[in-house]
C-alpha positions in Angstrom: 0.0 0.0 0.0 1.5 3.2 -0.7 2.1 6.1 2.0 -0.9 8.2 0.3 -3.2 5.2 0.2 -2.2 4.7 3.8 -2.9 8.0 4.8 -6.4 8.4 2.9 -7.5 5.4 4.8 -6.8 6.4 8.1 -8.2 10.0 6.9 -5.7 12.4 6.9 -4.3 13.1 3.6 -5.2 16.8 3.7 -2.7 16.4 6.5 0.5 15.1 5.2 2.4 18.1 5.3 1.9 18.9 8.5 4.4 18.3 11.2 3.3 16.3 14.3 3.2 19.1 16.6 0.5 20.5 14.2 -1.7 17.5 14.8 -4.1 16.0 17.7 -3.4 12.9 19.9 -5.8 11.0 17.8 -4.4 12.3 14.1 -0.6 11.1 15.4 -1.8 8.0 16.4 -3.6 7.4 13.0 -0.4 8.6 10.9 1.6 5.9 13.0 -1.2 3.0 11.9 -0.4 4.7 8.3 3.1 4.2 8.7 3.2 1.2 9.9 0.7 -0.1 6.9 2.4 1.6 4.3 5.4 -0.7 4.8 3.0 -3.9 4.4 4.8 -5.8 7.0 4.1 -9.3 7.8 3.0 -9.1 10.9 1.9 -5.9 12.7 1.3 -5.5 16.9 -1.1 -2.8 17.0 -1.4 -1.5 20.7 -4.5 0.2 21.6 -5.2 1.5 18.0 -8.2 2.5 18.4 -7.9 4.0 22.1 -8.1 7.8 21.4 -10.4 7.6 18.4 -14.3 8.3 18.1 -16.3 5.2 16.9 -16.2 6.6 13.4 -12.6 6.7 13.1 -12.0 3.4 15.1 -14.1 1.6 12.2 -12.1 3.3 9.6 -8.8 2.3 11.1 -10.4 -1.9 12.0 -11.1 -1.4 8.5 -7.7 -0.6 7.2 -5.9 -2.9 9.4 -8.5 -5.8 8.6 -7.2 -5.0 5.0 -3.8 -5.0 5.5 -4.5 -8.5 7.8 -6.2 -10.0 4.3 -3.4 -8.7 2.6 -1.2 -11.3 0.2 -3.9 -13.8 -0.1 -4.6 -13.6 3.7 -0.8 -14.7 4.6 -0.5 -11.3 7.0 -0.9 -11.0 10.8 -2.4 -8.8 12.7 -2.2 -8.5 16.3 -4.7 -6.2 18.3 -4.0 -5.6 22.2 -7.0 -3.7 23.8 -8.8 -3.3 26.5 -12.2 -2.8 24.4 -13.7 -6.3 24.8 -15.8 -5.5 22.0 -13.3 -5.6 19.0 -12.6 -9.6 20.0 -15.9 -10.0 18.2 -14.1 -9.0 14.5 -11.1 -11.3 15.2 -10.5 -14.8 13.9 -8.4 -15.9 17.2 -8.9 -13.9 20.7 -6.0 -14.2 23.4 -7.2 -13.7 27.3 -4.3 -12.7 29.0 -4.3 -12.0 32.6 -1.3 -11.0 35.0 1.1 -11.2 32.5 -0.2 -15.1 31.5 -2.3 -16.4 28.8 -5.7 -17.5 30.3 -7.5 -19.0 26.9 -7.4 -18.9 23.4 -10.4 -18.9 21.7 -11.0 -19.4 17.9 -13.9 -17.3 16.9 -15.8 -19.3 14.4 -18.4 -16.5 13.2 -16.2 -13.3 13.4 -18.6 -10.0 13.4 -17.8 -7.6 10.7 -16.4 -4.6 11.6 -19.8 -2.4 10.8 -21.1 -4.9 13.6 -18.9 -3.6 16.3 -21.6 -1.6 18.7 -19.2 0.7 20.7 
């Protein structure tokens, strides 16, 4: 995916000349999802990415990383930490971990889409 592609689906093209002191919490998150996407890595930990987004926003940027996951015939990875229960319902595999220790491992058989996602 190129950098501009990246950037119009996290939604801030109009922004990529700005520097990151020119942008909100939220918009430097989303330009570091862009970045990150951009290089179409193989795997790709995403911490919280949807943490200081509206609902809005956090679909676009499921959407995009849900994307880049299906990218290359579905052989990418895409790692999600949250805290937001909620997005377990879009994943294919959901990790409880608890004290530092994986508690279960649960393959989800009938993933939600991310439209789905009530938050």
């Amino acid at each position: 995916m190129s950098t501009e592609d990246a950037l119009k689906g996290v939604g801030l093209l109009e922004h990529s000349k700005k520097f990151p002191s020119q942008l909100s919490g939220g918009e430097q998150q989303r330009v570091s999802i862009a970045r990150a996407i951009a290089k179409n890595p193989k795997l790709l930990l995403c911490d919280e990415p949807t943490g200081a987004l509206d609902s809005k926003t956090g679909v676009e940027v499921l959407k995009l990383l849900k994307k880049q996951c299906d990218a290359n015939n579905g052989s990418n990875t895409v790692v999600i930490v949250t805290h937001n229960s909620l997005i377990a319902d879009i994943a294919d595999t959901i990790v409880h971990v608890k004290n530092g220790k994986i508690e279960s491992v649960i393959t989800n058989q009938n993933p939600k889409k991310i439209e789905e996602v009530k938050w």
